[in-house]
Phi, psi and omega in degrees: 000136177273164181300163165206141174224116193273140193227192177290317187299314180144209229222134178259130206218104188237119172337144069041293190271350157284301197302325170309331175268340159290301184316325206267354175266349156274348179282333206258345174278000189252160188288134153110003170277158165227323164197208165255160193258119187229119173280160173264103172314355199234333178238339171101003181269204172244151171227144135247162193256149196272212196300296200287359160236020191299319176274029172240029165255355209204142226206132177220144149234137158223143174238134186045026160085003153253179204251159170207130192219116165296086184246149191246087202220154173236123135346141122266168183305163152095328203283186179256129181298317232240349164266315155339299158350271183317318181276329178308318183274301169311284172348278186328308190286298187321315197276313191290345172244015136289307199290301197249012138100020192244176189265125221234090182277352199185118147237136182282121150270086192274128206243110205276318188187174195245138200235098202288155175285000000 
């Protein structure tokens, strides 16, 4: 379901795979990402994903004008998983709700693998 934003004029009606694509391009400014993560269903392996596929790592639902946004993200080795996180989620939130004016209730940062130099 897409966001909807009503205004006096009539109503802004913003995608799902646009909100995916703000996320996934603000998850890709923090330090220690190397992309988003998409397993492959049929062998089970991980691919990661660059600029131009970044939203088929990342799952938005919105409801009732709030946002729940799910990322799938590889690591590099060596960084603090849980400060990485942590920036990954401010970001995220901070951009999707400067850029569109909705409310961002909950983002998952699920961290599929670690990636050696």
């Amino acid at each position: 379901m897409a966001a909807n934003i009503k205004t006096e004029s009539g109503n802004i009606v913003i995608e799902n795979n646009v909100l995916a694509n703000i996320a996934g391009i603000s998850a890709m400014e923090s330090y220690g990402i190397v992309g988003m993560a998409s397993k492959n269903a049929a062998d089970g392996l991980l691919e990661i994903l660059r600029l131009d596929n970044l939203s088929r790592g990342i799952k938005v639902n919105t409801e009732n004008g709030a946002i729940n946004i799910e990322l799938h993200v590889v690591l590099e080795y060596g960084v603090n998983i849980s400060a990485v996180g942590e920036n990954i989620i401010d970001r995220v939130k901070f951009n999707i709700e400067s850029l569109t004016g909705l409310s961002v209730e909950n983002i998952e940062v699920l961290v599929e693998g670690i990636r050696l130099k």
